[in-house]
C-alpha positions as CSV (number, residue, x, y, z in Angstrom):
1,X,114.5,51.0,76.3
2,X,110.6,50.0,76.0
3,X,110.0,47.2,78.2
4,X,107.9,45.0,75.6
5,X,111.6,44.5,73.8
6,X,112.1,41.4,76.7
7,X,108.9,39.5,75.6
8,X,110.2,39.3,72.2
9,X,110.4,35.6,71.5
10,X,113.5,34.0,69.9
11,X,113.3,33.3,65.9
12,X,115.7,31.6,63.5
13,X,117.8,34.7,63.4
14,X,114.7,36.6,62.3
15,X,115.8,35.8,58.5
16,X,112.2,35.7,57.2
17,X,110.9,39.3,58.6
18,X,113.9,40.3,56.4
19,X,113.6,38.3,52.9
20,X,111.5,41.1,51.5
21,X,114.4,43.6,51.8
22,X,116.5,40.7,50.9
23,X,114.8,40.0,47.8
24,X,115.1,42.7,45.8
25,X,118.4,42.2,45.6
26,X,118.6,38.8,45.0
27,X,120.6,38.5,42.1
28,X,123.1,40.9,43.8
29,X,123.5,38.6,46.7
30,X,123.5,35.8,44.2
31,X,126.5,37.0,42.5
32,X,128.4,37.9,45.9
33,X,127.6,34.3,47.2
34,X,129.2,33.3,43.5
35,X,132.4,35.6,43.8
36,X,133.0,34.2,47.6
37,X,133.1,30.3,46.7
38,X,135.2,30.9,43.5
39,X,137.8,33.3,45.5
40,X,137.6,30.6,48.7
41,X,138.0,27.9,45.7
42,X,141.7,30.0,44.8
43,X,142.7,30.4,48.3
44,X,142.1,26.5,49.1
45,X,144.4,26.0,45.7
46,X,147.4,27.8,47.0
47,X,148.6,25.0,49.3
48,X,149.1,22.7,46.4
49,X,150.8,24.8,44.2
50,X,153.5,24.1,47.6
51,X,152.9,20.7,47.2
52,X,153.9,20.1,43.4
53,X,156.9,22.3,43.5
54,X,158.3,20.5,46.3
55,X,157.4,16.8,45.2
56,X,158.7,17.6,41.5
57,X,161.5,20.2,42.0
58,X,162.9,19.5,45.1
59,X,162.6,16.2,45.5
60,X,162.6,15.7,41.9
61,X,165.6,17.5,41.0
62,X,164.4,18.7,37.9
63,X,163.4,22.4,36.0
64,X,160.9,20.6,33.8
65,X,157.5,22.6,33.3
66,X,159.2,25.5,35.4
67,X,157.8,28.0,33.5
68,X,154.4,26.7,32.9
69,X,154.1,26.6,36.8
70,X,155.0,30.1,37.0
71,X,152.9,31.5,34.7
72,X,149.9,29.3,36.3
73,X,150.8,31.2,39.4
74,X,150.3,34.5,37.7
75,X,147.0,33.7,36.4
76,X,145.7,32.6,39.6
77,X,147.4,35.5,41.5
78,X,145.2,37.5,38.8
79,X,142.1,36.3,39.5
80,X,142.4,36.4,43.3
81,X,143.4,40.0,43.1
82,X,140.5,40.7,40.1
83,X,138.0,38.6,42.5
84,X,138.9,40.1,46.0
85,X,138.1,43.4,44.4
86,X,134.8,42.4,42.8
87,X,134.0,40.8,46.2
88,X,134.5,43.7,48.3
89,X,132.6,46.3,46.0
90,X,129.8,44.1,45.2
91,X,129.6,43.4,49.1
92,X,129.6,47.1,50.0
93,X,127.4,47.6,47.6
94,X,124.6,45.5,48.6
95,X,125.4,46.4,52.0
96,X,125.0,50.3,51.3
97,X,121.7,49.1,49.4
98,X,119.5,47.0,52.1
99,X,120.7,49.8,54.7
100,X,119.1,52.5,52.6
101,X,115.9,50.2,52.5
102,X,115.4,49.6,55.7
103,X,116.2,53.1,57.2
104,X,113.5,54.1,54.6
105,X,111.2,52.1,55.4
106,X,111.0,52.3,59.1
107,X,111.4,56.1,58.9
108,X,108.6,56.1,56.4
109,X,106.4,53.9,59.1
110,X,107.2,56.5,61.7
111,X,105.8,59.2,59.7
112,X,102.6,56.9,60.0
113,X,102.3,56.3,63.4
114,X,100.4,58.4,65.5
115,X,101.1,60.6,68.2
116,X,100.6,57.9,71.2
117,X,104.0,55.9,70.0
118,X,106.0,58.7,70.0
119,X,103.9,59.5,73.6
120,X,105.3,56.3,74.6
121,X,108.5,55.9,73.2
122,X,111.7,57.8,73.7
123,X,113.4,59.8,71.1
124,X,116.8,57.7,71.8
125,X,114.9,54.5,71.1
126,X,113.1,55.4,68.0
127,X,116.6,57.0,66.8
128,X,118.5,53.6,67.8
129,X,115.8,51.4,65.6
130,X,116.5,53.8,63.0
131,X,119.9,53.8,62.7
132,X,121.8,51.7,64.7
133,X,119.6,48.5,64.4
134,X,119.5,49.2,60.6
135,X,123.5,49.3,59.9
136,X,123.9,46.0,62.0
137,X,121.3,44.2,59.6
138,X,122.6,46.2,56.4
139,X,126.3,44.0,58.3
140,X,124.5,41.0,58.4
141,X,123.2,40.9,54.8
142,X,126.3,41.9,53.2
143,X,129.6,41.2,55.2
144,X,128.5,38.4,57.5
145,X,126.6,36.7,54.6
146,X,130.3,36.8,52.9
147,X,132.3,35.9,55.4
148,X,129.6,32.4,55.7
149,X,129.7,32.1,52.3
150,X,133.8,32.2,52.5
151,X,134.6,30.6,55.1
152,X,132.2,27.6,54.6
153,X,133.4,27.3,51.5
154,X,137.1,27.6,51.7
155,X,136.5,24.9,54.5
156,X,134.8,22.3,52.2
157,X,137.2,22.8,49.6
158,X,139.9,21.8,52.1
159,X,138.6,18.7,53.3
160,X,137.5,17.6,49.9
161,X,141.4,18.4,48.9
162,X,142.7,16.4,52.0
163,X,140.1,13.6,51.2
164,X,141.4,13.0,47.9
165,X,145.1,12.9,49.3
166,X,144.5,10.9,52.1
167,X,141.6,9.8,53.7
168,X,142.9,8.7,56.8
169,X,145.0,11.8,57.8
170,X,141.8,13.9,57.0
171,X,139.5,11.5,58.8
172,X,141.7,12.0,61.9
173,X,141.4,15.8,61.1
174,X,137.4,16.0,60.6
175,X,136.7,14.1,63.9
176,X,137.2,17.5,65.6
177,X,134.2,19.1,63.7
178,X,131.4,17.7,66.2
179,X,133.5,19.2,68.7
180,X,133.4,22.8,67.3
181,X,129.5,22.6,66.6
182,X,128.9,21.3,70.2
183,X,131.0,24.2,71.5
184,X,129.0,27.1,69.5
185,X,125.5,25.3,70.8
186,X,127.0,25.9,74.3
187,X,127.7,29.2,73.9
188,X,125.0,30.3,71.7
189,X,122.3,31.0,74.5
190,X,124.4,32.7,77.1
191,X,125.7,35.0,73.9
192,X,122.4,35.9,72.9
193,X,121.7,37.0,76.4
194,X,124.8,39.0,77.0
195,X,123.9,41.1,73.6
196,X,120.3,41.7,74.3
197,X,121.3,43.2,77.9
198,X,123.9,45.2,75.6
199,X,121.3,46.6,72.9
200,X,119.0,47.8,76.5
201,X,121.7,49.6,77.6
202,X,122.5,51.5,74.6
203,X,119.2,52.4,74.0
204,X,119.2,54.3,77.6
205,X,122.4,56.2,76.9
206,X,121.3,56.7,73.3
207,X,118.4,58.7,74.7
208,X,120.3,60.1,77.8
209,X,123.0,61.7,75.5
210,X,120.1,62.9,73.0
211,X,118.3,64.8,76.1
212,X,121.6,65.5,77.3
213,X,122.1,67.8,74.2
214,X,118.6,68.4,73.2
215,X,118.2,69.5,76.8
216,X,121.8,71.6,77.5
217,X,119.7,74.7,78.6
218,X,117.8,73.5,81.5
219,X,120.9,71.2,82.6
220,X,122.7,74.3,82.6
221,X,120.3,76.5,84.3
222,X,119.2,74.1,86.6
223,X,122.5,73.2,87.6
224,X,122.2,69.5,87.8
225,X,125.2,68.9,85.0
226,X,126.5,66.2,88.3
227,X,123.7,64.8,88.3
228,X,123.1,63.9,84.7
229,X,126.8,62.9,84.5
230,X,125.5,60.2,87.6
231,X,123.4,59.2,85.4
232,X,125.3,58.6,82.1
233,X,128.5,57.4,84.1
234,X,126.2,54.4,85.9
235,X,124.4,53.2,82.1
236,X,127.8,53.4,81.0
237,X,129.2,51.3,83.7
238,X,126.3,49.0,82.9
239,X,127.6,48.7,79.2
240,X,131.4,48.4,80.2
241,X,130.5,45.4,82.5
242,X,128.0,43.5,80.3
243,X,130.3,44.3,77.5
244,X,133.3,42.8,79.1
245,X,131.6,40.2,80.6
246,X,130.3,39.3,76.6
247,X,133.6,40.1,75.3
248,X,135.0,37.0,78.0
249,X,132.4,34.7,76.9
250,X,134.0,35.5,72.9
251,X,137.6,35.3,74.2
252,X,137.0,31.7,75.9
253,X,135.0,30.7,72.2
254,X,137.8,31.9,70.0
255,X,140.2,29.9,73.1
256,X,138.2,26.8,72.7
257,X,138.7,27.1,68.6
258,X,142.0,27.6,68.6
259,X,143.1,24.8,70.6
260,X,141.3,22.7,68.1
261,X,142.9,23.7,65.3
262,X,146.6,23.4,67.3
263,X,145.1,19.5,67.6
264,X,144.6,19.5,64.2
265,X,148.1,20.7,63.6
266,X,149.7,18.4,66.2
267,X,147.6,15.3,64.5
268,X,148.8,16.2,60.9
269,X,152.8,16.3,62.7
270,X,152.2,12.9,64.3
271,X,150.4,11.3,62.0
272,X,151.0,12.7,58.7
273,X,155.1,12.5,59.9
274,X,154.8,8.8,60.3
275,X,152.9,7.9,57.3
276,X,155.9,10.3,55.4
277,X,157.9,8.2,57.2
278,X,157.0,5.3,55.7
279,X,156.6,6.7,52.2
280,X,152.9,6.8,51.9
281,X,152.9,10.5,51.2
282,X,155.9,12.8,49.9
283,X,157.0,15.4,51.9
284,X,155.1,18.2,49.5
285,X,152.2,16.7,50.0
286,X,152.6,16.8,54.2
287,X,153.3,20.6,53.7
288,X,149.9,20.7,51.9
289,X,148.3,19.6,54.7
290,X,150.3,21.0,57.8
291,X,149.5,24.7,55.7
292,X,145.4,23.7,55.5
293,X,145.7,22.5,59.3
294,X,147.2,26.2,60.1
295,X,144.8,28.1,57.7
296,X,142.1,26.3,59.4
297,X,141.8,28.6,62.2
298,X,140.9,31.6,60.4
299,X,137.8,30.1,58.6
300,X,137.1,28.2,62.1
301,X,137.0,31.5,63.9
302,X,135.5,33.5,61.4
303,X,132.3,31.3,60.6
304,X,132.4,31.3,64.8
305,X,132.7,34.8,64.7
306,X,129.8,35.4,61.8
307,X,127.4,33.0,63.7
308,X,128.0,35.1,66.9
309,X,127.5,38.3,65.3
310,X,124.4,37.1,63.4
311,X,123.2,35.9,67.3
312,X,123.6,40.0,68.2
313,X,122.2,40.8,65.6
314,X,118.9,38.6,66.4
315,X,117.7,41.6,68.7
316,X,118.2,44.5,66.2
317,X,116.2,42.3,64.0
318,X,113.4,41.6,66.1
319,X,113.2,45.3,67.3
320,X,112.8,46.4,63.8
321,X,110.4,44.2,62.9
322,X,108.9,45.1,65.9
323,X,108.9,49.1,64.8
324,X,107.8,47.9,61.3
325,X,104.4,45.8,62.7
326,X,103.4,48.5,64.8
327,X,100.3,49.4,63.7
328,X,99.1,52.8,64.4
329,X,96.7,53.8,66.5
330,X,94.9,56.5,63.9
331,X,94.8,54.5,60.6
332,X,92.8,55.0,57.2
333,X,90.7,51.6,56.1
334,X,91.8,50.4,53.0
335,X,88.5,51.6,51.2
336,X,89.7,55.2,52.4
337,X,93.2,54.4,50.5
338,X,92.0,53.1,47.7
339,X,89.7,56.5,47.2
340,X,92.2,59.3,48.7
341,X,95.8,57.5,48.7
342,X,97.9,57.3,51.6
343,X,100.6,59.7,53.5
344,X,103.0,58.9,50.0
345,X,100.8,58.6,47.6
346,X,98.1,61.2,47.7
347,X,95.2,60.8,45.1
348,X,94.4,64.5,45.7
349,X,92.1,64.7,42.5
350,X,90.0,62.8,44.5
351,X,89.8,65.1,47.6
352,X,86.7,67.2,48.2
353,X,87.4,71.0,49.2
354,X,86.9,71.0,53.2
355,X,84.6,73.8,54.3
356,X,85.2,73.8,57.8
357,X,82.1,72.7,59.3
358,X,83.1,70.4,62.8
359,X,81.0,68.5,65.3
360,X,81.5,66.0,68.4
361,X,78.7,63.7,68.3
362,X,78.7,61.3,71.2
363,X,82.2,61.7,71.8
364,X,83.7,59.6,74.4
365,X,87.9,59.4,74.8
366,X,90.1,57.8,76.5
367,X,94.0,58.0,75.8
368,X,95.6,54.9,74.8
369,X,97.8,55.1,78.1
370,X,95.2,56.4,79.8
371,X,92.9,54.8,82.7
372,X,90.2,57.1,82.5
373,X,87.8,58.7,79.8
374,X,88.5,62.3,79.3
375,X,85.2,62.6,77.0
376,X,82.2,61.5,78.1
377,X,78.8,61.8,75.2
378,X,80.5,65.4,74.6
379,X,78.5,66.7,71.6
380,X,79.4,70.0,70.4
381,X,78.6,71.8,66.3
382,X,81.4,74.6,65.7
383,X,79.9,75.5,61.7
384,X,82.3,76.9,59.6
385,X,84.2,80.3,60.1
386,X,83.5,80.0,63.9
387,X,86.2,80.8,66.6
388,X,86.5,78.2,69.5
389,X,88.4,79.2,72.3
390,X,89.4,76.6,74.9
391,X,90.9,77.4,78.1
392,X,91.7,76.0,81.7
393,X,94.9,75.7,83.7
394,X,98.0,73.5,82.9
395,X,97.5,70.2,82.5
396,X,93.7,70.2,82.5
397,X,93.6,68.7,79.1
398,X,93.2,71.7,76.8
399,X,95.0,69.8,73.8
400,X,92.4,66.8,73.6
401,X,89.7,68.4,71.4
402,X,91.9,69.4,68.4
403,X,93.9,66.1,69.0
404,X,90.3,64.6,67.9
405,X,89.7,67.5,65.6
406,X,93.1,67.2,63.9
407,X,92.8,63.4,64.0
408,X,96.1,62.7,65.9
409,X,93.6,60.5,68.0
410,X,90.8,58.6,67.4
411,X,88.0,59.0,69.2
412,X,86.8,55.9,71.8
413,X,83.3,56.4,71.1
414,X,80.8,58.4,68.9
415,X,82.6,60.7,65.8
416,X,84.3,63.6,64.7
417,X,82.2,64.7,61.9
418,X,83.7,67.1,58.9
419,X,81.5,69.0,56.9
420,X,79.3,66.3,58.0
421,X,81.1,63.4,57.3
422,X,83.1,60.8,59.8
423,X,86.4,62.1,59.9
424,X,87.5,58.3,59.2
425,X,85.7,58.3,55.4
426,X,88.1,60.5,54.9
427,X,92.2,60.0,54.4
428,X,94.5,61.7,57.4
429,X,96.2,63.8,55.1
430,X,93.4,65.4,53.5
431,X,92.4,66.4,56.8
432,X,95.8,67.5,57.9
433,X,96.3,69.7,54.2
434,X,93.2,71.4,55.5
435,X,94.7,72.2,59.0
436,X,97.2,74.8,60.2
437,X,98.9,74.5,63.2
438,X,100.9,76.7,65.5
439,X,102.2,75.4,68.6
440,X,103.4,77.4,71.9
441,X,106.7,76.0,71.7
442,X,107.3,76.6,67.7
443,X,110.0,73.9,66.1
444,X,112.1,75.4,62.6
445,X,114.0,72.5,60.5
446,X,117.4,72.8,59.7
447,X,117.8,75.0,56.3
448,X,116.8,78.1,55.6
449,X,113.9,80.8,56.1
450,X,112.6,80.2,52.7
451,X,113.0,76.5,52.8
452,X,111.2,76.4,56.7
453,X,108.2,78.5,55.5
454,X,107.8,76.5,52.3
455,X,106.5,73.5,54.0
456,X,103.4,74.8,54.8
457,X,102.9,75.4,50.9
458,X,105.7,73.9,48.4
459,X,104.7,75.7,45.4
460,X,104.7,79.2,47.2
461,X,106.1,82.0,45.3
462,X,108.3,84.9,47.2
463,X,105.8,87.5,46.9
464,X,103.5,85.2,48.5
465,X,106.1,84.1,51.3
466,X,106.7,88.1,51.9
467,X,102.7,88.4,52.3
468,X,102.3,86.0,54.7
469,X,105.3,87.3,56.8
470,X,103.8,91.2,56.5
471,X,100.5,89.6,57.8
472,X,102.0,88.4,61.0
473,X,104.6,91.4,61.0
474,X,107.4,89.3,60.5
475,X,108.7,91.2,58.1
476,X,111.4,92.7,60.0
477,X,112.6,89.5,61.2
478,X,113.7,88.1,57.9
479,X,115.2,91.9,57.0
480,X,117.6,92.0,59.8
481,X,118.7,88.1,58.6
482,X,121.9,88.3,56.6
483,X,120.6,86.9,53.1
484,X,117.2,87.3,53.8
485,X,115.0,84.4,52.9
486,X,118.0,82.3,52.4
487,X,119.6,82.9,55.8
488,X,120.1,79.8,57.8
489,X,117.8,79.4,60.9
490,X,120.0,76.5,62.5
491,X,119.2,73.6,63.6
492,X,115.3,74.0,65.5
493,X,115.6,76.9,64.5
494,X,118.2,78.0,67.4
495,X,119.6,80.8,65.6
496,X,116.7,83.1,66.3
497,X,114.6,84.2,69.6
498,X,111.6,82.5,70.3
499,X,109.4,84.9,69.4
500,X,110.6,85.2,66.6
501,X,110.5,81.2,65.3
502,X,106.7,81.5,66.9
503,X,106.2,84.4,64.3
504,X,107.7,82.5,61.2
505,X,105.7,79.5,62.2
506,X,102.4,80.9,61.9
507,X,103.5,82.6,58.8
508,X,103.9,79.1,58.1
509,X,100.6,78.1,58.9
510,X,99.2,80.8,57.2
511,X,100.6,80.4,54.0
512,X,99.1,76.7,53.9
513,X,96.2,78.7,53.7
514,X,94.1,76.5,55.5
515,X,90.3,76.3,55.8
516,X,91.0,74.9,59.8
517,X,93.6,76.9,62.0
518,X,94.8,75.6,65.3
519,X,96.8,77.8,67.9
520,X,97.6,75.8,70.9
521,X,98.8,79.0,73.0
522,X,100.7,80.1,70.0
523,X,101.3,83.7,71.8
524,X,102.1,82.4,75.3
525,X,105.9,81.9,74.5
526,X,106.6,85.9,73.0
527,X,106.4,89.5,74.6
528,X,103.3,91.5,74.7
529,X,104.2,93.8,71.3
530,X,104.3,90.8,69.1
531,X,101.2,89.2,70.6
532,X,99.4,92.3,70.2
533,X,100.9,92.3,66.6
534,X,100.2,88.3,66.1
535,X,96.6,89.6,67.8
536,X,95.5,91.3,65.3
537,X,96.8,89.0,62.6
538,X,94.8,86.4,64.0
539,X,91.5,88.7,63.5
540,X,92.0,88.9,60.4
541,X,93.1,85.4,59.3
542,X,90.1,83.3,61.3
543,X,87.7,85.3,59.0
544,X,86.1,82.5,57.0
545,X,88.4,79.7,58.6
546,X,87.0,77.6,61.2
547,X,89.6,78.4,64.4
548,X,90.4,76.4,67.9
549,X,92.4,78.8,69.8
550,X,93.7,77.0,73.4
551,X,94.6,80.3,75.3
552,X,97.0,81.2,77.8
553,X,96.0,84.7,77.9
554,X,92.5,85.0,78.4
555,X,92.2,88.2,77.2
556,X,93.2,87.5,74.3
557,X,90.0,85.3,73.5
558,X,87.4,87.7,75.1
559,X,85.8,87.8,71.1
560,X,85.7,84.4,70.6
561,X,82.4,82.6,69.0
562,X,82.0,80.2,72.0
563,X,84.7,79.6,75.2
564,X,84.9,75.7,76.5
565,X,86.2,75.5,79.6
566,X,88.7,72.8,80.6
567,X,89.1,71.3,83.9
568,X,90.6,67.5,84.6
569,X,90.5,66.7,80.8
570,X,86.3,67.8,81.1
571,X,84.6,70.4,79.8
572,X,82.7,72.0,82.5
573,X,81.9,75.5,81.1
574,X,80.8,76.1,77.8
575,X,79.3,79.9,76.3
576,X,80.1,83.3,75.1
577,X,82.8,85.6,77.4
578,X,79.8,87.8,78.6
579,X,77.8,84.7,79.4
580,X,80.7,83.2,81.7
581,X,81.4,86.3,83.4
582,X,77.6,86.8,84.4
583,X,77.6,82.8,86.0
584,X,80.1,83.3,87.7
585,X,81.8,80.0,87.5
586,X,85.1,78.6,87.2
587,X,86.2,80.5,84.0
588,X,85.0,84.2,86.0
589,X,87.4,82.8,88.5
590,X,90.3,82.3,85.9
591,X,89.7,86.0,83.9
592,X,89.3,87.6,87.1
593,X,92.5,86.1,88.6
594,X,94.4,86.5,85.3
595,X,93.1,90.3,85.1
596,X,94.2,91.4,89.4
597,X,97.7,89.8,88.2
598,X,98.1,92.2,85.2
599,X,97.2,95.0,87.4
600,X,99.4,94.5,89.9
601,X,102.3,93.9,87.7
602,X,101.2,97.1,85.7
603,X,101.2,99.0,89.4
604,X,104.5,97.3,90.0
């Protein structure tokens, strides 16, 4: 759960952050609101259909206009069957609609966002905005917008009918209305309350049972499956009690409505039996309104029950919206758009080729979560075709300079020029067409070899796929897969080793073809044969590509153009391998460390 979620302010059930959504679908909604007051309009009906056949053949004694009546009740018997079905599928309908929308359009925001929201946000939270948030508003739209639209309805048409048979027994009746409003203002805050501590909640075990999945190997290896548990059995404690202690609050509001319509009953027997009494009414026409005075409770404690729902439903809302105003953190100016397009709508005959020319000018950074700047006036000119090495220990901050160079950060100060331009004239996914990345712990998507390597280029052929696999000697990986390219890698790609998803991804990367190639320790997760193999792919692939390798291995970046060295997000070593060596510094330390270990474990 992100903590800004309880200094969201209160709105009017959020309705106008949803009228867009809400709009396009207006004359949708328009009929549904149209079917539910004709059906209410039947139901309200029924009751004096009762009325007429006991006041004229009961009490009458008579058969006249028998069959009339009957076929009267066919036709409306009909139509309520004809218009409940209508309702429903109209309802789902619109329902199925708006939830498709907004799932769309928040997943399409993600996809804009940079990579400090996702930093600061946990995959259970962004998954419960997507999904969860967006059914209970899809609900809200469609179903509880119904079951208003019915119940209100259903309940003017009753009083309107008990007006125009007696006005004094439904005066009597109506005088409990005020009541019922009163009751739902008391309740209303305490409710709202109860639900937003519910919606916290599920966000934690939404992203506890997501890492407990995502994360099954380490629990298992680690052996801390009790403590997880711990964990997950106290959030869901949490829920039960908040839950329950909601659900008591619901209980004592459907209570509270329920004893009003038993008054209204008890009025209708007391008065409505003296008035009969007396010969006012007839004895149908008391039936009419001891069967409205029953049916009351339903609407009551549905519209109760809508309003309540719709209060829950005030913090999915909110946190949508919330997702949806976002604004990201690396962002093209309009001018850029309007020039290159955005993330969905490329205008790529108006990109320029990239050559590969990159340079820091002035460049100051500071994360966005960050207290410190990590860059300070770092200037730097890597031309095109040259190999950049950057090394240093864990954590020192190796991944910063292609965050900038990538443009998955912006930088705080000074600019990220390409091919000589700011990096910000420019749209994101130009850049990012341009760039191929391999990362040290490599991620596959659900589908098959074929599909996986296809995104780096969409309109690959399969001789071009198989070329791209023989360049990083992946051939034999895809060989000894059942159906080849269209064997099924799993889900992350779980169904092969990791050396082998690292060796498919940088096929991937190279069959983008890009004119910028990124390896952030691409060969520290695999055995020694396929780095060597990878190795000497590399060589050959960085010729003419401008290349940021962050190294695990420093021996495997001994040839590089220039070697920055990393230490507490600074660079504080910058040259040639021989040049390093010969001062001595902190990067002679690292090789020379690095170099005893693979000695001794060669001895060993």
């Amino acid at each position: 759960m992100n903590d800004d979620d309880k200094n969201i302010k209160l709105k009017w059930f959020g309705i106008p952050q949803l009228l867009p959504f809400a709009k396009k679908y207006k004359v949708r909604i328009i009929w549904m609101i149209i079917l539910g007051i004709i059906t209410s309009l039947i139901d309200a009906v029924y009751p004096l259909f009762n009325q007429y056949a006991l006041n004229h053949f009961v009490l009458g004694n008579t058969l006249d206009t028998l069959g009339f009546f009957i076929l009267a009740y066919l036709v409306i018997l009909v139509c309520q069957v004809i218009l409940n079905f209508l309702s429903v599928y109209w309802t789902g309908l619109i329902e199925m609609s708006v939830d498709r929308d907004l799932r769309s359009a928040s997943f399409n925001h993600l996809q804009e966002l940079s990579f400090a929201y996702f930093n600061q946000n946990n995959v259970g939270y962004v998954q419960a905005r997507v999904m969860s948030d967006t059914g209970k508003i899809g609900e809200m739209v469609s179903w509880r917008m119904m079951d208003i639209v019915w119940n209100g309805s259903y309940l003017i048409f009753v009083f309107v009918n008990m007006f125009l048979i007696n006005a004094e027994l439904a005066l009597y009746i109506l005088l409990l209305v005020p009541i019922a409003v009163l009751i739902i203002a008391l309740f209303q805050k305490k409710l709202v309350v109860l639900n937003r501590k519910i919606r916290e909640i599920n966000s934690r075990i939404t992203g506890n049972f997501n890492e407990g999945i995502t994360g099954a190997k380490s629990i298992k290896t680690l052996v801390v499956e009790d403590a997880i548990n711990t964990d997950f059995r106290k959030d869901t404690s949490r829920m039960e009690k908040t839950s329950v202690h909601a659900t008591g609050y619901s209980a004592a509001f459907s209570a509270a409505v329920t004893i009003m319509s038993s008054a209204a009953l008890a009025i209708v027997l007391w008065r409505g039996g003296i008035i009969t009494m007396e010969g006012v009414i007839m004895i149908g026409t008391l039936s009419v309104f001891m069967n409205y005075a029953l049916n009351m409770l339903d609407p009551i404690q549905g519209i109760i029950g809508s309003i309540s729902a719709l209060i829950a439903i005030q913090v999915n809302i909110e946190r949508f919206t919330k997702l949806l105003h976002t604004k990201s953190d690396v962002a093209d100016t309009p001018e850029v758009i309007e020039k290159y397009g955005d993330t969905f709508h490329p205008k790529k005959e108006n990109w320029e080729p990239l050559h590969g020319d990159v340079e820091f000018k002035d460049v100051s950074f500071q994360y966005p979560d960050g207290n410190e700047m990590v860059l300070q006036n770092f200037n730097l000119k890597v031309p095109q075709g040259t190999n950049v090495a950057i090394v240093g220990e864990t954590g020192a901050g190796k991944s910063t300079l292609v965050n900038l160079v990538c443009r998955f950060f912006e930088p705080t100060e000074g600019q990220v020029l390409i091919d000589g331009r700011d990096a910000r004239e420019r749209s994101q996914l130009w850049l990012h067409s341009n760039i191929g990345y391999v990362l040290q712990t490599p991620h596959l998507f659900s589908g098959s070899v074929r599909d996986n390597l296809k995104y780096g280029n969409p309109d690959a052929s399969d001789e071009e796929i198989w070329k791209a696999l023989e360049l990083v000697d992946a051939v034999s990986v895809v060989n000894k897969m059942e159906h080849g390219l269209d064997s099924e890698v799993g889900e992350g790609g779980d169904m092969l080793s990791t050396g082998e998803k690292q060796l498919l991804s940088f096929a991937r990367a190279i069959l983008a073809d890009p004119r910028i190639l990124v390896l952030d320790e691409a060969t520290a997760s695999i055995d020694t044969l396929t780095e060597k193999a990878i190795q000497d792919a590399i060589f050959t692939v960085i010729k003419g590509r401008t290349s940021f390798v962050i190294a695990h291995r420093l021996s495997t970046i001994v040839d590089a153009d220039i070697i920055l060295v990393v230490q507490d997000g600074r660079i504080i070593e910058r040259g040639r391998h021989d040049e390093l060596m010969k001062a001595h510094g902190h990067y002679y330390d690292l090789y020379t460390r690095q170099y005893e270990e693979m000695v001794t474990d060669m001895v060993n």
